[in-house]
N, C-alpha and C positions, 0 to 999 in steps of 0.2 A: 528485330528478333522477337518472336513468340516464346514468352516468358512461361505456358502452360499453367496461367493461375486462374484460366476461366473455369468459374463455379467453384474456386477455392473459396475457402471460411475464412476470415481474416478476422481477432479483434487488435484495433491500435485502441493503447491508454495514452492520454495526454492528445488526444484527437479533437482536439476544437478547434485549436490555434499552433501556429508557429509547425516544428517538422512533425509532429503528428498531424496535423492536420493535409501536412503536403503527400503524407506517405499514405493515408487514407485515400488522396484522390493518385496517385500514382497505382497503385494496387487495384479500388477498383475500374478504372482506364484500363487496366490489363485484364478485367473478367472477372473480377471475385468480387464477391458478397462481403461487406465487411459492416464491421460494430464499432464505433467511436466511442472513444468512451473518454469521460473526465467529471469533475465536480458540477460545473455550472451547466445548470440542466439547459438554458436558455442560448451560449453558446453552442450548446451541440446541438440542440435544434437546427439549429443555423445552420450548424456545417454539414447534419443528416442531410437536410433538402438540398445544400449547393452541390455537395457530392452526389447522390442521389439524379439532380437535374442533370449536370455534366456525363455521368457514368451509363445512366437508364440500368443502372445495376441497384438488387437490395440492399440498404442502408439505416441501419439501425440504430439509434443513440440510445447507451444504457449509462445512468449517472450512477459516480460507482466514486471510491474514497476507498484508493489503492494503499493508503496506510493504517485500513481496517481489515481483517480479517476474513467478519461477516459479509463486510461491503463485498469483497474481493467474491466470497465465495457465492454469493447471491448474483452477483452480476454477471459470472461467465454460467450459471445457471442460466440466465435469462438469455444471454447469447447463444448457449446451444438447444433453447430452445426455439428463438426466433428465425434461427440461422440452419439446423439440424445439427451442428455440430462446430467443433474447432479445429480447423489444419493450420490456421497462422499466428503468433502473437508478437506483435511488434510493441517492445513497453518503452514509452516515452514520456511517462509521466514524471515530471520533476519540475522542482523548484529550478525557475534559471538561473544563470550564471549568471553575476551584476560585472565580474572582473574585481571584483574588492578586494587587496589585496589585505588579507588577515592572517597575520602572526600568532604565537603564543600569547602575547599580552590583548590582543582582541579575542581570543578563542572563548566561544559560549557553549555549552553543554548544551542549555538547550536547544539551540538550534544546529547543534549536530545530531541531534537522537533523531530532532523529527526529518533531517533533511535523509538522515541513512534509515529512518523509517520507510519515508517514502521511494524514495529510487532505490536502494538496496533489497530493505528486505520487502516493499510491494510490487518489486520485480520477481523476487521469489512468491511470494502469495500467488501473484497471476502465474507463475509458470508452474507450482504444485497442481494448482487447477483446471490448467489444460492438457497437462500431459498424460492425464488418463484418455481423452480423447485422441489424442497423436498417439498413443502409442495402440490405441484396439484398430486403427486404422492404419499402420504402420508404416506410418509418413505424417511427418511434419517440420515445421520452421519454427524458431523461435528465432526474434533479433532485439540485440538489449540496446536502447540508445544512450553511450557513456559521455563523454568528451575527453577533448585534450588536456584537461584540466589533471587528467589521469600521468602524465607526461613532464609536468612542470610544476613546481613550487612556489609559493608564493600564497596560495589561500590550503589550511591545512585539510578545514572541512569537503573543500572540493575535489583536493587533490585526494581524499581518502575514499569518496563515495564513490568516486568513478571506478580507482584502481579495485574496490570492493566489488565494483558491476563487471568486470574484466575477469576476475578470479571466480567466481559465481559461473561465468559462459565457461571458464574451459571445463571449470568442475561438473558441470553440467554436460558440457559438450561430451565429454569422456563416459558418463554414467548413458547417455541416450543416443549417441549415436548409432549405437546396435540396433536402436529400436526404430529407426528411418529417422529420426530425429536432429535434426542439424540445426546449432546453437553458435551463433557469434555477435561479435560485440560492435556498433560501429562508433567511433569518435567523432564528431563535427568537431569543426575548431567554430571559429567566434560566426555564425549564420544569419544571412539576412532573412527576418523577418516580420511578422508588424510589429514585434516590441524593439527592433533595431535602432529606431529614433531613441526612446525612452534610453535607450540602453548607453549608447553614444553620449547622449548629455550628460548621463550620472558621471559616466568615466571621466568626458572632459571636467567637471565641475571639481570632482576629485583632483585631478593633475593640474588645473588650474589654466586649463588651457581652452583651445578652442573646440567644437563637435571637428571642425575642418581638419585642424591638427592630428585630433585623436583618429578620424577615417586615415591622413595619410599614414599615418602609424601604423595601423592596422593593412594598410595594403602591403605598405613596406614588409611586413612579416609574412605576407602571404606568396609563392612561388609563383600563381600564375596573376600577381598582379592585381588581386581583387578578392573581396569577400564572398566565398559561396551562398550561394541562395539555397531556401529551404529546398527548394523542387529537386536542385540539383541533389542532394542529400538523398530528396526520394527513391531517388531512380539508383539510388546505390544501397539503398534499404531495399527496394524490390526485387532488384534481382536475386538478393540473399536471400528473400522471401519463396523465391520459385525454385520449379525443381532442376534447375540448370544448374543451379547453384551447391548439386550436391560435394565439389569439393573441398569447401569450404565450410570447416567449422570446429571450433573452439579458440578460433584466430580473428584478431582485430582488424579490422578495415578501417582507416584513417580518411575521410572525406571531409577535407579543409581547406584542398586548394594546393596543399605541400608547402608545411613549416620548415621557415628560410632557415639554415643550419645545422640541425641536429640530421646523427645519421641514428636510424634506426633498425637494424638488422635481429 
């Protein structure tokens, strides 16, 4: 399927590593110019030129600190000037999920302000600042990357960032979709990728069990049997990205494999 994103503008935030970095080389594979962006200017280096190599498309790394303002707004400055403009913003920047599971008597203030600093409202930052651009061109994508964490109890902080990134899309989706603008949310569930080792031993270390234990655990939850990989994720980030994609939006996309039990209608 020709996805119609060649010579699309893309920026992804959280694009050095993990599903920004997949959805960066997924998008541009399909034709578009895209801007990585995240803190560590050294990994985007990195992932400029790998994508960049793979794609023979332009690729641009702008180091940006999505829970600044200034950062934010200086940085899609730079994108639409290296790039001509903005049609895509995939925001993935966020603290990971460790799976901890934190109650009231573990709940830290500050590490809620700064975790809904960054994925809540430096989702909204980037998306104040592109939508001037999407909307004088009267088409574009926005996709907020949330998780399942939105879905389930157990950690308070997590579970409120995400359902915050989910109410953000539709309020969104509803105020722009007049203007060609289509706004949705996607969920990963738990995603293989390079911090998945790291991530498995914390958890086992916690439960007191084995990394092997905690994988079969993890597959058991999973519907087809196994843990999604980032790519996979990508390729369902991009097509929300393209214009195939117009009828969907303000509505959640679940890409996790299909969590064993719950019905969700």
């Amino acid at each position: 399927m020709d996805l119609q994103l060649t010579g699309k503008r893309a920026i992804v935030t959280g694009g050095s590593r993990g599903i920004g970095l997949a959805v960066a080389r997924a998008l541009a594979a399909e034709g578009a110019d895209v801007a990585v962006v995240a803190r560590d200017k050294a990994a985007l280096a990195t992932a400029r030129d790998a994508v960049a190599a793979e794609s023979g498309r332009t690729v641009i790394a702008v180091s940006a600190d999505t829970g600044d303002d200034e950062s934010v707004r200086d940085m899609v400055a730079a994108v639409a000037d290296g790039l001509g403009g903005v049609d895509i913003l995939v925001n993935a920047a966020a603290r990971p999920n460790t799976g901890a599971i934190v109650g009231i008597d573990g709940f830290d203030v500050a590490e809620f302000t700064e975790q809904v600093n960054v994925k809540v409202l430096g989702y909204l930052r980037c998306i104040r600042e592109v939508v001037p651009f999407m909307r004088t061109s009267g088409w574009g994508r926005i996709v907020n990357v949330s998780g399942l964490a939105a879905r389930s109890t157990g950690a308070i902080t997590g579970t409120i960032r995400n359902v915050a990134v989910a109410a953000l899309t539709k309020n969104l989706a509803d105020e722009l979709g007049r203007h060609g603008i289509n706004v949705s949310v996607v969920h990963p569930g738990i995603t293989v990728t390079e911090q998945t080792p790291q991530v498995l031993a914390l958890r086992a270390e916690r439960a007191g069990v084995s990394v092997a234990e905690i994988e079969q655990r993890l597959r058991a939850s999973v519907g087809i049997g196994r843990l999604v990989t980032a790519d996979e994720v990508a390729a369902v980030i991009a097509f929300l990205c393209s214009p195939k994609s117009v009828a969907i939006n303000g509505d959640a996309i679940v890409a996790g494999g299909g969590a064993v039990g719950p019905v969700h209608y």
